[in-house]
ChimeraX commands (.cxc) that place a marker at each C-alpha (Angstrom):
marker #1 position -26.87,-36.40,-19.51 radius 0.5
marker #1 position -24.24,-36.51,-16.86 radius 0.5
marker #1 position -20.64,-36.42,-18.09 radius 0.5
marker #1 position -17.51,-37.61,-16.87 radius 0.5
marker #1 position -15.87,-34.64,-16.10 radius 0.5
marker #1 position -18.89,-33.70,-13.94 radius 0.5
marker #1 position -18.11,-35.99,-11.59 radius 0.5
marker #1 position -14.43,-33.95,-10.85 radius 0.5
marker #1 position -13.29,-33.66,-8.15 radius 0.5
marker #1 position -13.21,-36.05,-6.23 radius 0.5
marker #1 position -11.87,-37.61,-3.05 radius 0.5
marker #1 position -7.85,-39.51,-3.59 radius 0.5
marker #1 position -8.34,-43.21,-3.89 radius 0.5
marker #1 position -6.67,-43.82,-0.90 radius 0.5
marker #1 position -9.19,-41.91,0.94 radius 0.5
marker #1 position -12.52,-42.63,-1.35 radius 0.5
marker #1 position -13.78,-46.14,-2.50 radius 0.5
marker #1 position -16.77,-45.48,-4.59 radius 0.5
marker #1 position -17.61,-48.82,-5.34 radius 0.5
marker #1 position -18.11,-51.68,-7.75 radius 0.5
marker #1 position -20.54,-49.92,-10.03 radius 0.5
marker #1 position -19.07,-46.36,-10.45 radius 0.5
marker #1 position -16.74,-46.33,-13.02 radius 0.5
marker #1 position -19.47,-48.24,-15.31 radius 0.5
marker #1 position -21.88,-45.44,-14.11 radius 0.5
marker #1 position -20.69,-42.75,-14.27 radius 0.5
marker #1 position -17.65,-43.13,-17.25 radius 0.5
marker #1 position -18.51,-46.02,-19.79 radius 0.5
marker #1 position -22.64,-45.36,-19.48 radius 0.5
marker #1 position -21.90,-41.52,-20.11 radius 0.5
marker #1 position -19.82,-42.33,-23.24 radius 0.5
marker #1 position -21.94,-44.56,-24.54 radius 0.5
marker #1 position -23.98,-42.10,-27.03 radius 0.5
marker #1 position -20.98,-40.16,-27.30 radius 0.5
marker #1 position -18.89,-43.37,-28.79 radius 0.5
marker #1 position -21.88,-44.38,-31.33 radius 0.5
marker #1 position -21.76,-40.66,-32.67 radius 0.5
marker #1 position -18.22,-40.92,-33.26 radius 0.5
marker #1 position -18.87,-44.17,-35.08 radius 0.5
marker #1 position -21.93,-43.03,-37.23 radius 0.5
marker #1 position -19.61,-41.22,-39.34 radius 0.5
marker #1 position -18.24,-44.28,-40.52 radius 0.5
marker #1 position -19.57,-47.38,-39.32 radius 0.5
marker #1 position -23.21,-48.06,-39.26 radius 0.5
marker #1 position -24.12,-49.37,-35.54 radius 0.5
marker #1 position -27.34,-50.91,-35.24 radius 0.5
marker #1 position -28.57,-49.06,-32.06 radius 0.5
marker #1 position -31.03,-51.28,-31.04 radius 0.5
marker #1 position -28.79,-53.84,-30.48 radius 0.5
marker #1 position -26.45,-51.34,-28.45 radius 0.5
marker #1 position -29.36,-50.64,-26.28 radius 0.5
marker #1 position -29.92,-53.96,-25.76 radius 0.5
marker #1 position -26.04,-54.90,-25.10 radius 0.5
marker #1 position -26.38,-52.28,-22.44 radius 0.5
marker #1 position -29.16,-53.68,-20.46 radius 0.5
marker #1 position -27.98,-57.04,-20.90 radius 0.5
marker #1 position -24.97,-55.59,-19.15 radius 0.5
marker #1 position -26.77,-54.42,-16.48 radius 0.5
marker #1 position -28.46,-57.55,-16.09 radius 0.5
marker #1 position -25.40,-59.59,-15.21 radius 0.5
marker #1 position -23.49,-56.35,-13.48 radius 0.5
marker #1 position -26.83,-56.98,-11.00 radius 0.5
marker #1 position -26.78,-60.53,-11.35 radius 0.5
marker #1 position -23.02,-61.00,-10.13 radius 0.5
marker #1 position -23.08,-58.26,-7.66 radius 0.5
marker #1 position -26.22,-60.32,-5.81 radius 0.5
marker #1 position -24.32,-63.79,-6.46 radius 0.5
marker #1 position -20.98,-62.16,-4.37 radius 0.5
marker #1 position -23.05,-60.58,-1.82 radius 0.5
marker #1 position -24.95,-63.74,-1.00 radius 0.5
marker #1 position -21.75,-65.80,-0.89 radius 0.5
marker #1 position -20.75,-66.86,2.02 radius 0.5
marker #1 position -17.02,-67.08,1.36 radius 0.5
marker #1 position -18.04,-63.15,0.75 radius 0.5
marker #1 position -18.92,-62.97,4.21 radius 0.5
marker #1 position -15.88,-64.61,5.76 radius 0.5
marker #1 position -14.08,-62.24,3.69 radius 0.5
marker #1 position -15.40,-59.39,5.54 radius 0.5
marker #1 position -14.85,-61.32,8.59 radius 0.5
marker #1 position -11.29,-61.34,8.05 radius 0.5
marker #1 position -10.88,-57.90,6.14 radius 0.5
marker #1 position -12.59,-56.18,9.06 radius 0.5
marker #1 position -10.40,-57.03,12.03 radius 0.5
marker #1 position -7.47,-55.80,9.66 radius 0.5
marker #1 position -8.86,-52.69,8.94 radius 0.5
marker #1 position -9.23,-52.01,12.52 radius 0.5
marker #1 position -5.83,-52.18,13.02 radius 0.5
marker #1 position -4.83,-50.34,10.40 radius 0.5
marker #1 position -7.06,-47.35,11.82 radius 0.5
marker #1 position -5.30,-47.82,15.47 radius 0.5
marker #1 position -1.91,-47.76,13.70 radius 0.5
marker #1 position -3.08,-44.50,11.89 radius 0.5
marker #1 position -4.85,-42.70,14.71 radius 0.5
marker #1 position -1.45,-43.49,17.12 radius 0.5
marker #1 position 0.61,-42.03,14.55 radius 0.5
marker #1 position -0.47,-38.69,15.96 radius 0.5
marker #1 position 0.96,-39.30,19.50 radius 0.5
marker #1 position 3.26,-36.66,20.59 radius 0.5
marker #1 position 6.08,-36.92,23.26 radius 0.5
marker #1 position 5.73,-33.49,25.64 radius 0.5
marker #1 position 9.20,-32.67,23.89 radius 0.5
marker #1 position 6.73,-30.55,21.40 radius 0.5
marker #1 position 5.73,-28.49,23.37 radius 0.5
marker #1 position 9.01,-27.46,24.96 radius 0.5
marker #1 position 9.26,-23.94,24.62 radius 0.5
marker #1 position 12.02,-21.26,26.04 radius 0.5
marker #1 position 10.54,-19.18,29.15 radius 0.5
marker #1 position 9.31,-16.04,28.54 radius 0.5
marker #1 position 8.51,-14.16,32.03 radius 0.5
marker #1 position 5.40,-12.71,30.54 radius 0.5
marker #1 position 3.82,-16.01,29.64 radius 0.5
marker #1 position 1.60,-16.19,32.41 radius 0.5
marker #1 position 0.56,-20.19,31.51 radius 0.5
marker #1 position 4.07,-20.90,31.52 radius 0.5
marker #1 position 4.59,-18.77,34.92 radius 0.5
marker #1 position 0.94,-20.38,36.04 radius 0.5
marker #1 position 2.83,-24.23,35.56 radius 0.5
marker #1 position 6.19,-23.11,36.82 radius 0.5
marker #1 position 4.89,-21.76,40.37 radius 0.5
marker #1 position 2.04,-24.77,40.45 radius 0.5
marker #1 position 5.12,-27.38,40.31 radius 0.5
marker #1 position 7.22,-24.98,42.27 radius 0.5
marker #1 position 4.29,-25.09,45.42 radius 0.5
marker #1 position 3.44,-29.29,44.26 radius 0.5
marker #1 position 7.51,-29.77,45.06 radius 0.5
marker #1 position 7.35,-28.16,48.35 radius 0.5
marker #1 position 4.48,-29.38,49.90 radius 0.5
marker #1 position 2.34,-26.36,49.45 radius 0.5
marker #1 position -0.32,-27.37,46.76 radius 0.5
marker #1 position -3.01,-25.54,48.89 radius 0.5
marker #1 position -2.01,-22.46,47.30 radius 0.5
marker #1 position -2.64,-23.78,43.99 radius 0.5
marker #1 position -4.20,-21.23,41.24 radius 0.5
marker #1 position -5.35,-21.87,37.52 radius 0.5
marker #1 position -3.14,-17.94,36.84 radius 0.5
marker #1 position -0.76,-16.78,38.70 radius 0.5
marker #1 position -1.16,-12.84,37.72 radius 0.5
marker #1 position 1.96,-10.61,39.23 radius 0.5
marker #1 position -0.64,-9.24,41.61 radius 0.5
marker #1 position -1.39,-12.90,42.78 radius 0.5
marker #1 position 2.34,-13.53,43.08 radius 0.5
marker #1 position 3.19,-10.69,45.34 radius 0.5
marker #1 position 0.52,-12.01,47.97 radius 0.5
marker #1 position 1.77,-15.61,47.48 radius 0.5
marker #1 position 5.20,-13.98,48.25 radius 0.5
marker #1 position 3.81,-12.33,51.54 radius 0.5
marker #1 position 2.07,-15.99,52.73 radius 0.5
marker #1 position 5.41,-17.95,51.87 radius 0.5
marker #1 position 8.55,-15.70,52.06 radius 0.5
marker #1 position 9.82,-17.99,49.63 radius 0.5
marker #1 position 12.90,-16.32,47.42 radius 0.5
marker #1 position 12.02,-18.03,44.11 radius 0.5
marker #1 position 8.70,-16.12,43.88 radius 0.5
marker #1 position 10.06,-12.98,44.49 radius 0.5
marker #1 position 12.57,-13.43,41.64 radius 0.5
marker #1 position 9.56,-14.51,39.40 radius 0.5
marker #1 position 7.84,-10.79,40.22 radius 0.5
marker #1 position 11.59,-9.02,39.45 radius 0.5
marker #1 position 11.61,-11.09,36.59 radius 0.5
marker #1 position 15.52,-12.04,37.64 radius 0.5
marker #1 position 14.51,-16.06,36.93 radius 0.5
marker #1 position 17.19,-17.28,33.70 radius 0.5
marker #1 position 15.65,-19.80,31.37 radius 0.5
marker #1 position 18.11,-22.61,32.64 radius 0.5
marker #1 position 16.93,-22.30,36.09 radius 0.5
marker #1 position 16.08,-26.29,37.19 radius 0.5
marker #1 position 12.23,-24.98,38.79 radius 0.5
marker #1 position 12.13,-23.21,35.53 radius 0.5
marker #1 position 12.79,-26.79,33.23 radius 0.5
marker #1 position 10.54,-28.71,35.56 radius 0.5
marker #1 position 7.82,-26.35,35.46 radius 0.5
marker #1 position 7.83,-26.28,31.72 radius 0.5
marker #1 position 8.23,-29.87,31.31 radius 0.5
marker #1 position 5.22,-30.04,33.75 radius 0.5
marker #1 position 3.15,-27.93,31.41 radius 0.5
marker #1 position 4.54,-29.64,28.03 radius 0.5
marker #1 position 3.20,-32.96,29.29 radius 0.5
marker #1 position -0.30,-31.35,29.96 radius 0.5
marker #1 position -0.19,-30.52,26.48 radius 0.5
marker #1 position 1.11,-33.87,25.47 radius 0.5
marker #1 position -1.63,-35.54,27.34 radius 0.5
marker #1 position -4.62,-33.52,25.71 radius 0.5
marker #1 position -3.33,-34.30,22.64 radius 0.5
marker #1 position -2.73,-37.70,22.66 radius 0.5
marker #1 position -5.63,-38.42,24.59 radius 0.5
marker #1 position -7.79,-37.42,21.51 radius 0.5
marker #1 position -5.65,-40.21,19.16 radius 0.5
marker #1 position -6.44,-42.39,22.06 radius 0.5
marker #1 position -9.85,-42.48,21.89 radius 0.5
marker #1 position -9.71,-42.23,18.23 radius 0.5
marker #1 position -7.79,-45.62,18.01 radius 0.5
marker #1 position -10.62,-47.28,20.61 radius 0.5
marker #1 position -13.32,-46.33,17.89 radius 0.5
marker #1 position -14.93,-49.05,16.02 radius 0.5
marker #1 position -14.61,-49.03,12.28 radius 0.5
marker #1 position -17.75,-50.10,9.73 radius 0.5
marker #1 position -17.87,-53.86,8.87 radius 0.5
marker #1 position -15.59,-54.32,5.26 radius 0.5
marker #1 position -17.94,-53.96,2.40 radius 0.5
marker #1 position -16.37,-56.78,0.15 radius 0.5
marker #1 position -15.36,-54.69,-3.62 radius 0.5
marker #1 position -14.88,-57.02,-6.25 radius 0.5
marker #1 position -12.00,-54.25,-7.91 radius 0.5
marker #1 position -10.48,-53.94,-4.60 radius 0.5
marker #1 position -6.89,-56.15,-5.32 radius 0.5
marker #1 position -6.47,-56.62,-1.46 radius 0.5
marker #1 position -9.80,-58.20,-1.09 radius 0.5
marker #1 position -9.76,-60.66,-4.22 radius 0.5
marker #1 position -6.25,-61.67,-2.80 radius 0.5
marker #1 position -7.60,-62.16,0.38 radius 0.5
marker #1 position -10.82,-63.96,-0.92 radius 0.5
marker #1 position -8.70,-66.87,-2.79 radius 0.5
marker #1 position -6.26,-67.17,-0.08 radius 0.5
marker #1 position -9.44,-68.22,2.25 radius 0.5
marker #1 position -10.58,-70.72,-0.57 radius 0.5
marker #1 position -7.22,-72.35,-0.71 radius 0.5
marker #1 position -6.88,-71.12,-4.37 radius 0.5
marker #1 position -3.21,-70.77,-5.61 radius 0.5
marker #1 position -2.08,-67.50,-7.09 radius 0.5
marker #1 position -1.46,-67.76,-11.26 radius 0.5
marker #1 position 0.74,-65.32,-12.68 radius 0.5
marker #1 position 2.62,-61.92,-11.22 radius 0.5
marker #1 position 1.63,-58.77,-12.92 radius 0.5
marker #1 position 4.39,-57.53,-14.90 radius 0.5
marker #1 position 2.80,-54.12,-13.92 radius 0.5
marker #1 position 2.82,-54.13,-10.12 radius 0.5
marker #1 position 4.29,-57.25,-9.01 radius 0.5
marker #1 position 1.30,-58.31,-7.33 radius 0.5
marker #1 position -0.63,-61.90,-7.62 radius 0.5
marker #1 position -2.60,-62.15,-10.99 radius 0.5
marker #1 position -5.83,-64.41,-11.23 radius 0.5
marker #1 position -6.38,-66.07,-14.76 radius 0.5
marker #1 position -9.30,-68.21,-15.93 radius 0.5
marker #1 position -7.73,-71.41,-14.29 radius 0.5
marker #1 position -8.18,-69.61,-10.56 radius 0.5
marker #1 position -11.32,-68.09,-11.35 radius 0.5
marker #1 position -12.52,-72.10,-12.00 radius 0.5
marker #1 position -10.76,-73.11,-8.92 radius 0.5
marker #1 position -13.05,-70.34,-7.28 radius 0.5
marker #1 position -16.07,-71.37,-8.73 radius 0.5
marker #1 position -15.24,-75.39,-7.35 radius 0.5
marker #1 position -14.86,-73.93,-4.09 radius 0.5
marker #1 position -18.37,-72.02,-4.07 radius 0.5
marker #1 position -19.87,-74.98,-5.15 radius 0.5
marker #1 position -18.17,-76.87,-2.37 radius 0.5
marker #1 position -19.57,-74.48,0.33 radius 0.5
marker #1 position -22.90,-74.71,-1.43 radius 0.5
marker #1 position -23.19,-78.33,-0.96 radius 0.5
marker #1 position -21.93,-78.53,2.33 radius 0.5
marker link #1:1,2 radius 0.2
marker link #1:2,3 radius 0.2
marker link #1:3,4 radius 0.2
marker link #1:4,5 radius 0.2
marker link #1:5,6 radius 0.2
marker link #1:6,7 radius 0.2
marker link #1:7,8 radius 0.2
marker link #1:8,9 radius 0.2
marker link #1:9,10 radius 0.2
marker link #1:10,11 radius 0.2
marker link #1:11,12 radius 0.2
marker link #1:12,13 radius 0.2
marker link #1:13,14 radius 0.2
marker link #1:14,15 radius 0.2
marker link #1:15,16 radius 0.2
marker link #1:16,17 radius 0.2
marker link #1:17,18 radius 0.2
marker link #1:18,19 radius 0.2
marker link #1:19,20 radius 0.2
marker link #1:20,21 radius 0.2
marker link #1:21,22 radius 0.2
marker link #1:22,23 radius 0.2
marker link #1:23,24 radius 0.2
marker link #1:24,25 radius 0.2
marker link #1:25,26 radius 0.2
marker link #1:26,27 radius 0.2
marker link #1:27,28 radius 0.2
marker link #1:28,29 radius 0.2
marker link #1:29,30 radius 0.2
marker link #1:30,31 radius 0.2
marker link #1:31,32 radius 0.2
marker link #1:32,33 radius 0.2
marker link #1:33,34 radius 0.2
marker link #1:34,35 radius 0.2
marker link #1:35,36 radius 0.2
marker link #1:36,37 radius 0.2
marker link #1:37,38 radius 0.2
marker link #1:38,39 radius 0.2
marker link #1:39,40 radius 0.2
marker link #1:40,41 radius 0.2
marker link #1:41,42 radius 0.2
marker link #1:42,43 radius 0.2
marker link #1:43,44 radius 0.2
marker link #1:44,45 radius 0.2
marker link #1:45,46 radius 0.2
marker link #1:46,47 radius 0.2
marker link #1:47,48 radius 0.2
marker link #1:48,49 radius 0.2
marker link #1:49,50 radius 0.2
marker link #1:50,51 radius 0.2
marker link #1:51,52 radius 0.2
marker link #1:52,53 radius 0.2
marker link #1:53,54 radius 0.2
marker link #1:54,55 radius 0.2
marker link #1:55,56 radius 0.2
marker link #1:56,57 radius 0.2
marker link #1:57,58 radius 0.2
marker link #1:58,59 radius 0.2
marker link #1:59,60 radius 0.2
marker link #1:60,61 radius 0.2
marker link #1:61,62 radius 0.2
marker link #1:62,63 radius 0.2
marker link #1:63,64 radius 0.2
marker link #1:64,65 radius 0.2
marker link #1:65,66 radius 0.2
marker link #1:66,67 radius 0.2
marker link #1:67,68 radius 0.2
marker link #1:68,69 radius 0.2
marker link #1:69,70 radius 0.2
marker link #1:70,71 radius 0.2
marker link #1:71,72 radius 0.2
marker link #1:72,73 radius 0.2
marker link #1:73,74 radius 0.2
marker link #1:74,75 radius 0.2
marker link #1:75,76 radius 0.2
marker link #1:76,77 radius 0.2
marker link #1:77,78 radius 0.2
marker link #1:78,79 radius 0.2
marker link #1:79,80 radius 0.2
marker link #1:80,81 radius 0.2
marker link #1:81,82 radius 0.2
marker link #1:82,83 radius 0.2
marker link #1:83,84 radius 0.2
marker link #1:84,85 radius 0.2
marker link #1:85,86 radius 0.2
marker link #1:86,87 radius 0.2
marker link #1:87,88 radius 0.2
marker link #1:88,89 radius 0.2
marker link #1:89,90 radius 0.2
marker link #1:90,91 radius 0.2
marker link #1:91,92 radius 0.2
marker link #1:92,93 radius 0.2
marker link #1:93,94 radius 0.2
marker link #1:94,95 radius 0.2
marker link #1:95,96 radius 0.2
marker link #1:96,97 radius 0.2
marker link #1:97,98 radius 0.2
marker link #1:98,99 radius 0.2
marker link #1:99,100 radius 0.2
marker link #1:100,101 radius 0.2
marker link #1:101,102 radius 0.2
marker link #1:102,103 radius 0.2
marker link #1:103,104 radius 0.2
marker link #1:104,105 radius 0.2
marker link #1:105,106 radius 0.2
marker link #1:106,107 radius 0.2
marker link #1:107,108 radius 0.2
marker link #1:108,109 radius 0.2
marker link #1:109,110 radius 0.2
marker link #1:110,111 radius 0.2
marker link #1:111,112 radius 0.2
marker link #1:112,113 radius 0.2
marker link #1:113,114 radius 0.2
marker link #1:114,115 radius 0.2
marker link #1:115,116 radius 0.2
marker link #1:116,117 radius 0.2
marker link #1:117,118 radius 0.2
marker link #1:118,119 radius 0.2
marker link #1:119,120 radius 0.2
marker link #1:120,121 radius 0.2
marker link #1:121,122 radius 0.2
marker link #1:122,123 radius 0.2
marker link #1:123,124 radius 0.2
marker link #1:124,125 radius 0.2
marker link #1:125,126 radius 0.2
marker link #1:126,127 radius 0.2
marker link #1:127,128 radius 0.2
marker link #1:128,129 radius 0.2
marker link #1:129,130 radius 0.2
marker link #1:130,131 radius 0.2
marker link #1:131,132 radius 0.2
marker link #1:132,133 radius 0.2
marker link #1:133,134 radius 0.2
marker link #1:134,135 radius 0.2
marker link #1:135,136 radius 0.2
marker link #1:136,137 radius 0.2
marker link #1:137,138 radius 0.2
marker link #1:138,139 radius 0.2
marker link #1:139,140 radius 0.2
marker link #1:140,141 radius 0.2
marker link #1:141,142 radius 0.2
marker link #1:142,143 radius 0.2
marker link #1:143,144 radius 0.2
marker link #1:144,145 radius 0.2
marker link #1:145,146 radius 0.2
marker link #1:146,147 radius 0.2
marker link #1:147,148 radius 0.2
marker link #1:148,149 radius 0.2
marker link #1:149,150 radius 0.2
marker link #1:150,151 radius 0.2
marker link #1:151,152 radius 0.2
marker link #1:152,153 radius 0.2
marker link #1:153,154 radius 0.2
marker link #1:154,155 radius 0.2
marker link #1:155,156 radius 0.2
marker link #1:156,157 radius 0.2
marker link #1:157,158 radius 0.2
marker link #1:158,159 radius 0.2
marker link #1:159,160 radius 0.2
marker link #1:160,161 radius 0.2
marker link #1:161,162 radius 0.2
marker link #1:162,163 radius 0.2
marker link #1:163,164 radius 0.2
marker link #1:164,165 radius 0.2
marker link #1:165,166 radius 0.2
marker link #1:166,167 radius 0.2
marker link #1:167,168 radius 0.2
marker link #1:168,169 radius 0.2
marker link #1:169,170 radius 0.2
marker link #1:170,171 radius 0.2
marker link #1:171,172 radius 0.2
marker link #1:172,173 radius 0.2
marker link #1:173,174 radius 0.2
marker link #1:174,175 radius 0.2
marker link #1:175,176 radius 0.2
marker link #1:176,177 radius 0.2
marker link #1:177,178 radius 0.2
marker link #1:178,179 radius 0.2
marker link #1:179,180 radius 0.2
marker link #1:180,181 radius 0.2
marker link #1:181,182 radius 0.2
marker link #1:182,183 radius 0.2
marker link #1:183,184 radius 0.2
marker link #1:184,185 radius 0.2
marker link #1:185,186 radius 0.2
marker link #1:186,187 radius 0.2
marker link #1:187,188 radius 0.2
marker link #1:188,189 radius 0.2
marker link #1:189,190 radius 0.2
marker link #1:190,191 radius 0.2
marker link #1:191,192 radius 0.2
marker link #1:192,193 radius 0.2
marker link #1:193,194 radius 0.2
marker link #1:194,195 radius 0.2
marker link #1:195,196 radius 0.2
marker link #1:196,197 radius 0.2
marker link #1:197,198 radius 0.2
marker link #1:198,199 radius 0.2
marker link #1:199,200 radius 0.2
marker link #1:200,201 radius 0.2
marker link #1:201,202 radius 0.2
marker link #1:202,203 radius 0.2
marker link #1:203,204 radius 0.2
marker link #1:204,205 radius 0.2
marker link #1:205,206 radius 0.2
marker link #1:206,207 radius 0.2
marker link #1:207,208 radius 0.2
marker link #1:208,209 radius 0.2
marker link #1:209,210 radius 0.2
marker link #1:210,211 radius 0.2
marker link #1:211,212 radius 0.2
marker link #1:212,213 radius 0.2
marker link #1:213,214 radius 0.2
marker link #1:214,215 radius 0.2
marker link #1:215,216 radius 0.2
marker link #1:216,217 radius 0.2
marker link #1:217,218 radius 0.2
marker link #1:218,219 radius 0.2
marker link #1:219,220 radius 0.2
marker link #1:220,221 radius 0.2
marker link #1:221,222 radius 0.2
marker link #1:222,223 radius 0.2
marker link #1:223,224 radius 0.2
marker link #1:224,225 radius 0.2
marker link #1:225,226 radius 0.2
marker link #1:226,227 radius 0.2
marker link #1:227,228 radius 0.2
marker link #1:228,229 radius 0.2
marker link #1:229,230 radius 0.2
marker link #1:230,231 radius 0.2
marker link #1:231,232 radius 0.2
marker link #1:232,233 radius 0.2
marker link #1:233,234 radius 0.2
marker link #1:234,235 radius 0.2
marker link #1:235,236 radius 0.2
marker link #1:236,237 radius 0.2
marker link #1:237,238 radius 0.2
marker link #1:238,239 radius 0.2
marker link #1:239,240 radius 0.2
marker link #1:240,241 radius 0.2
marker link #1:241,242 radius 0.2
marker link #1:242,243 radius 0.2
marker link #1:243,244 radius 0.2
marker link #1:244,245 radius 0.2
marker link #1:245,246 radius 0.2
marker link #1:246,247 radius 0.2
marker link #1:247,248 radius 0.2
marker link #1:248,249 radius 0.2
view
């Protein structure tokens, strides 16, 4: 027979809902014949009608699970609930975006894709994008120099550029929004991505909250615990008047 500490590890809660049904299954179930050993030693338990207890609570585990997935306040729960959790996985995949400021780095002379950018935004500036290369290798430089004439690329091959040089900061800004751009363009298209439809969970606080604010059902008591809305019998009624209400209409 499985065991609870079988089931370890697993995902955080925040990033794992396993459902309605697993803590039943998989850590009351599993004690079960553990507890009624514990209590043979010194309390007779009729086991029969332990067995039966158990499939009787089954029964109505099924029972409600079918009545709150056939409800149809259920599904304008997961009407509302879905749109929300869309959001929320925008607002998570745009957290990511980086400004070009990242990838600022200070010039080194043999960083050829920093020399590549540098020269690139050097010929853009100047009119003279037709010489444009992917690399600019030394070798590449010294013909560029003999096409051109132009100073500045003969104090790249000397290496005689300083780090505060103004083509130098463009050209590296240039390249750190390239980077920038790849990057964010992956959050971008994460944030566009459609999320599953919101699988109501009957333990899930947010949704039961969200489930009697749509039937108009006032909140009870605060939880001295966490603060948050508690539901008593008197809501759970109210609840039940309102399914009714939808029924007959």
């Amino acid at each position: 027979m499985t065991r609870p500490i079988k089931q370890l590890p697993i995902e955080l809660p925040k990033d794992y809902d396993p459902g309605p049904e697993f803590f039943y299954e998989n850590i009351i179930k599993p004690l079960i014949p553990d507890m009624i050993k514990l209590m043979d030693h010194g309390i007779k338990i009729d086991k029969n009608k332990v067995a039966a207890l158990e499939k009787t609570i089954e029964v109505v585990q099924k029972t409600v699970k079918n009545r709150l997935e056939n409800s149809l306040w259920v599904e304008k729960l997961e009407d509302a609930l879905t749109p929300m959790s869309q959001k929320k996985h925008a607002e998570k995949a745009l957290q990511k975006l980086r400004k070009p400021e990242y990838y600022m780095r200070d010039y080194k002379p043999t960083d050829i894709v920093q020399r590549s950018s540098i020269v690139n935004n050097f010929l853009e500036e100047r009119g003279l994008s037709h010489y444009y290369r992917s690399k600019w290798t030394i070798k590449d430089l010294k013909d560029l120099l003999k096409a051109t004439g132009l100073p500045f690329i003969q104090s790249l091959i000397n290496k005689e550029v300083k780090f505060d040089n103004p083509i130098v900061t463009r050209g590296l800004l240039k390249l750190a929004e390239h980077k920038a751009e790849l990057w964010n363009r992956v959050a971008y298209e994460k944030a566009k991505m459609t999320v599953d439809r919101v699988v109501f969970n009957p333990n899930s606080h947010k949704h039961l909250s969200t489930l009697f604010e749509l039937m108009g059902v006032e909140t009870g008591e605060k939880s001295k615990k966490t603060g948050k809305d508690s539901y008593g019998r008197e809501q759970l009624e109210d609840c039940l008047k309102a399914v009714n209400n939808l029924l007959d209409d």
